[in-house]
N, C-alpha and C positions, 0 to 999 in steps of 0.2 A: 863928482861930489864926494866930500868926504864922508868917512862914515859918520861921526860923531854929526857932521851936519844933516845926514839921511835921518839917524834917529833924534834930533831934533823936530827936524820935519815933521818924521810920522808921528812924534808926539803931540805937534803941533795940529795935525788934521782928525786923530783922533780926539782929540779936545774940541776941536769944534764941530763935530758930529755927534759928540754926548751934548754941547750944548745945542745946538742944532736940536736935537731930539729931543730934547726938556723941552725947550721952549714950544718945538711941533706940537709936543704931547700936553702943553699948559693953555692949548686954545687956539693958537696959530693952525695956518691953514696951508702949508707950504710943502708938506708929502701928501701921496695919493691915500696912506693908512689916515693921515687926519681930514682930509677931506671927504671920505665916505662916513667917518664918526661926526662931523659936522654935518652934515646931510643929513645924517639916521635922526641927530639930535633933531635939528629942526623941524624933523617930521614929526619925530614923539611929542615936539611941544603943540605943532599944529593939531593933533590930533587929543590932545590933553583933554579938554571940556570935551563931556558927553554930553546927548541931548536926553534931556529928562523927557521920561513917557516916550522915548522911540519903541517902534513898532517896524517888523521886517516887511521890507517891499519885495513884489518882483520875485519873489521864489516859493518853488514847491516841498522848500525844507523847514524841518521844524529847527527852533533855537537849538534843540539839543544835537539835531545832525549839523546842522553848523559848526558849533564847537568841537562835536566830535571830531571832525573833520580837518581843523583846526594842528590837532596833536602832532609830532613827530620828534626825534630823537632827540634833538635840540630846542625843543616850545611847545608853548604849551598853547599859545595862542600867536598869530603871524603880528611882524609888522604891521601889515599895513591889515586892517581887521573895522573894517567902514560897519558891520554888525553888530559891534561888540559893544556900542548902548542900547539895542535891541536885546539881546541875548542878556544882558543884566538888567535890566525889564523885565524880562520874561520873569527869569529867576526872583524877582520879587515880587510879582502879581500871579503868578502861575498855580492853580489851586493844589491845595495836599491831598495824595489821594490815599497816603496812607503814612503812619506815623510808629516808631520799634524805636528799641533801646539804641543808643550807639555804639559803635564797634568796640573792640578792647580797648581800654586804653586805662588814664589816672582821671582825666577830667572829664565832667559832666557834658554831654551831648546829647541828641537824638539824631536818628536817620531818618530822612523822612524821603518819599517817592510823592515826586510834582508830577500834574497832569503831561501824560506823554509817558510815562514809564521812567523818568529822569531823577536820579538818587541825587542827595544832596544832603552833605553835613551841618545842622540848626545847633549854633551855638548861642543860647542865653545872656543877657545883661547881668552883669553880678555887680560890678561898680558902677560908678558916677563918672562924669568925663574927666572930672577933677580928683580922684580919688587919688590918693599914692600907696604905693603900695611898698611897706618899709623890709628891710630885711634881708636876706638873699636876693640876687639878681634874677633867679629863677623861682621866688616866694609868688602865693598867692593864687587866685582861681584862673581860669581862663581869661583871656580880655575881648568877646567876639568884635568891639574895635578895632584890636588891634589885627587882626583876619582882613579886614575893609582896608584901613591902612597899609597894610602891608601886600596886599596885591595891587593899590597902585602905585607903591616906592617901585614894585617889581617891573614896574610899567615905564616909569621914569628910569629907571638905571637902564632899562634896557635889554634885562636878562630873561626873559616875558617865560619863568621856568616856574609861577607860583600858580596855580587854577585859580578859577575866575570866582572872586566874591564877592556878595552884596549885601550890607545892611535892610534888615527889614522887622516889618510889625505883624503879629501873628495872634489872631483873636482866638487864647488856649481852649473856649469854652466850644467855638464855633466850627473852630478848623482846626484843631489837633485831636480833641477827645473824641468825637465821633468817627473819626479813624487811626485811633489808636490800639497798639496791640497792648494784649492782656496784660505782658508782662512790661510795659511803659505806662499803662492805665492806673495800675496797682503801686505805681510814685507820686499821683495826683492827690493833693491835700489842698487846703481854704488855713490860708492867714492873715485874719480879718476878713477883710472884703477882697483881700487877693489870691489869682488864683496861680498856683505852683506846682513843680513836680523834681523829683532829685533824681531819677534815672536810674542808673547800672553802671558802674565804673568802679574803679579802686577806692577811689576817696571822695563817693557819694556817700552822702549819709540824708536821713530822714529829717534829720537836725541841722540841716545845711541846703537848703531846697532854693533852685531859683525862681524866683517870685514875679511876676508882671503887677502891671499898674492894673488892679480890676482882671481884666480876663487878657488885658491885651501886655505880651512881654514881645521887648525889643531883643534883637539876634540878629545873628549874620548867617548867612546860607553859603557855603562852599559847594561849589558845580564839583561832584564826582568822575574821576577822568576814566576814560572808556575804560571796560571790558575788556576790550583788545589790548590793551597795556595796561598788561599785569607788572605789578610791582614787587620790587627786592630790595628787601630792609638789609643798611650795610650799619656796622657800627662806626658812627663818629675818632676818630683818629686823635682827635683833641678834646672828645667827650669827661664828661667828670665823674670822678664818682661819686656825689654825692654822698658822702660820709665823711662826716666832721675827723680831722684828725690824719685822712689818707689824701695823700696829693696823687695827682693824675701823673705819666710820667712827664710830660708835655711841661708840667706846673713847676718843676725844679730842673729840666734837664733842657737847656737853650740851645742844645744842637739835637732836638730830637727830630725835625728836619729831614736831618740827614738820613736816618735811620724809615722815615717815613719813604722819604723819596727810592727805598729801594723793596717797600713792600709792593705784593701785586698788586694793580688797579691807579697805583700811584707812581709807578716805575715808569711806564709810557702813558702816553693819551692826557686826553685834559681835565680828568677828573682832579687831579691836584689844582691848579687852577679855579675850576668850579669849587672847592671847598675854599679858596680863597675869597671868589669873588662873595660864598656866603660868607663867611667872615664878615666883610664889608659890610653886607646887605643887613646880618643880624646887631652889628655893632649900631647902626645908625639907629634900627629897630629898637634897642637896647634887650636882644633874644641872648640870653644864657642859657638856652636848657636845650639845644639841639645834640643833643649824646648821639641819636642814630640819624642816618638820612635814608633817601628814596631814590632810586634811579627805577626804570624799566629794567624788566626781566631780560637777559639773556643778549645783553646787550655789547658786549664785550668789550667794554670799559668806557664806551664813545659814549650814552648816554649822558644827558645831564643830570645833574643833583638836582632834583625835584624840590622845591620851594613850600614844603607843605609846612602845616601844624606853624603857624606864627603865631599863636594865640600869645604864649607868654612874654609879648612884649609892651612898650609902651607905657610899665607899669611904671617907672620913676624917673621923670625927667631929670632929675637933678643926680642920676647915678651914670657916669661914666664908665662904665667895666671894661677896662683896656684888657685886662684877659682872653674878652671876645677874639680878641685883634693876634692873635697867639698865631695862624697857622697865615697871615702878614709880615707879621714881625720877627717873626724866626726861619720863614724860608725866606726872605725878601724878593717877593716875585710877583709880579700880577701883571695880567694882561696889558696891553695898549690900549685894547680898547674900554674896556673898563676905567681906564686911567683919563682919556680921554673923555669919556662920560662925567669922571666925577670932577674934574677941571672943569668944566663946562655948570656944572653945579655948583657951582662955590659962587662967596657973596652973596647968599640971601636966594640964590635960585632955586634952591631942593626945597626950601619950605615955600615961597612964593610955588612953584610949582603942584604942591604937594596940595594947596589949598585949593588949588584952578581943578584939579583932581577929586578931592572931595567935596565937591559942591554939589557934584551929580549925586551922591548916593541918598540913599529914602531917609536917611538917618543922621545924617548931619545936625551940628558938626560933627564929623566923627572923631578929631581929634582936638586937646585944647590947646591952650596957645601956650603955654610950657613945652609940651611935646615937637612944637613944631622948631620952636626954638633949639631946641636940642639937637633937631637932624642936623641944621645950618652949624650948630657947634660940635658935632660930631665928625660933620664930612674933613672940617678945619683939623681934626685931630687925626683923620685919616691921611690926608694929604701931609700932614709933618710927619708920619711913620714911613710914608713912601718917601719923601723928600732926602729922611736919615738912612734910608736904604741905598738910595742913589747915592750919597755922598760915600756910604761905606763900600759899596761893592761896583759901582758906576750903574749909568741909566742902561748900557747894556744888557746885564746879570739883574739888572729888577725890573725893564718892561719887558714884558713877554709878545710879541706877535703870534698871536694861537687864534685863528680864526676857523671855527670850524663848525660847518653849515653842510650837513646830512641832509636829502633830499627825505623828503616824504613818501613811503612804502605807495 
């Protein structure tokens, strides 16, 4: 064979292995990488609806050793997790046995310890389900909504890297004040007939309190991840600064990339990656304010980006922030499977799914139907970044095959 008709050939067979692989990775089921992503899928949906008021059978564990249990370098909860409307039960009926300011931070919390010894972060109502919230992408209070929502998008996509939350109702008069500490007691005030308290944080104020209906205020409770896994704050790589006027280097520089891809942490292992697939995960959310992230201590680089603090999302359906999409769009990479997840989601299924999802929690809806609409138009917006990726650099150089499943210590 001649030569000119050898590379013919091989252009001809690499051609149909990049489409071959598009079309694998758009739903088809025709490699063993998309077939085990169809299966996990179908499991995550069979598994979707929780049963409200479950209660754990058959063991000598409390909800909190369950979950504990649970953790490991890559999740934060397993696949297959037959508990885990029990344990978000627990977490919403479970009494307070003692109530303190919240940890550092900017926004308004309390820490509060459930019966059992079990810490958990109580984030308050400040809007309506409808509110918007105008202005920056990262404007406004907390949304403890957007906490509930956002650990079961983490469920649906598949990356199960966010701890476990749930929606719930907390009588401030009955069950927080009489185990409250001094210095959390000492924020408690009456406006009108309701009753409030503003905390300890950066940008509490006396003149900014959140309020319940009467004694009773709605909030989300985030399960506290063990003890045993200490965490390491790294600074965001695509983070902002936040000051009018200074762009990030990321915000003007479209091969910063490159430059990423040769710092430590991002050089080898799947930490680059996992700040992709947050990308993703925060764009759908509509999260602009992840400047820092969370892995596990000491973990030398294999852990996951911990999915914490989603509070600031959700706030304005109607705001698209492709910025988000920044550490997508300028390496052009992201996993198979991921890619494969989010094919799988398209037409209507992220948000039909997202509802099947929130139906279980005490505080439903938890999202409104702007928001949900939004996901199903965001994932659209995802999949055309990935698509201009592929066209620019082939499906080779932007799906990634990184499967990487660390056993449990």
């Amino acid at each position: 064979m001649k030569l000119k008709q050898r590379v013919v050939l091989l252009c001809a067979v690499l051609l149909l292995l990049g489409l071959a692989k598009i079309f694998l990775l758009d739903g088809g089921d025709g490699s063993a990488a998309s077939r085990r992503d169809l299966r996990a899928f179908r499991k995550m949906e069979a598994g979707l609806s929780l049963s409200r008021g479950a209660r754990l059978t058959h063991t000598l564990q409390s909800p909190w050793e369950i979950a504990s249990q649970w953790v490991g370098p890559r999740e934060v909860y397993p696949e297959d997790a037959p508990e885990l409307a029990a344990v978000l039960t627990a977490l919403s009926q479970a009494r307070v046995e003692s109530a303190d300011v919240g940890f550092k931070g900017t926004q308004l919390k309390a820490l509060l310890v459930l019966d059992g010894g079990q810490k958990v972060v109580f984030k308050p109502k400040r809007y309506s389900r409808d509110h918007v919230v105008e202005g920056e992408p990262y404007a406004g209070y907390d949304r403890h909504n957007a906490e509930v929502a956002a650990f079961h998008l983490d469920r649906i996509l598949g990356f199960r890297r966010a701890p476990l939350v749930v929606g719930r109702y907390i009588n401030l008069r009955t069950e927080l004040k009489p185990v409250a500490s001094e210095q959390l007691l000492a924020t408690f005030l009456s406006q009108g007939n309701n009753t409030c308290f503003y905390g300890k944080c950066y940008y509490c104020r006396e003149s900014e309190p959140a309020c319940g209906q009467g004694d009773i205020m709605e909030g989300s409770l985030t399960l506290w991840l063990p003890d045993v896994w200490p965490l390491q704050k790294h600074r965001h790589p695509w983070g902002r600064t936040y000051r009018e006027g200074k762009l990030a280097r990321w915000e003007y520089d479209e091969s910063f990339c490159s430059a990423v891809k040769k710092m430590p942490l991002y050089d080898a292992g799947p930490r680059l990656l996992d700040i992709i697939d947050t990308a993703v995960f925060d764009y759908l959310i509509g999260n602009a304010d992840r400047h820092h992230y969370e892995t596990f201590q000491d973990d030398g680089g294999a852990s996951m980006l911990i999915l914490l603090d989603n509070a600031k999302s959700f706030g304005n359906p109607a705001l698209d922030e492709r910025s988000i999409l920044a550490p997508l769009y300028q390496c052009c990479m992201i996993r198979v499977s991921t890619w494969n997840r989010l094919s799988l989601l398209r037409g209507g299924a992220l948000s039909a799914a997202m509802r099947q999802a929130l139906a279980f929690d005490p505080i439903r809806p938890v999202l409104a139907e702007p928001h949900l609409a939004a996901l199903d138009r965001r994932l659209a917006g995802v999949a055309t970044v990935v698509k201009q990726c592929i066209e620019a650099h082939g499906a080779e150089n932007t799906l990634v095959e990184d499967r990487v499943n660390l056993p449990h210590p």
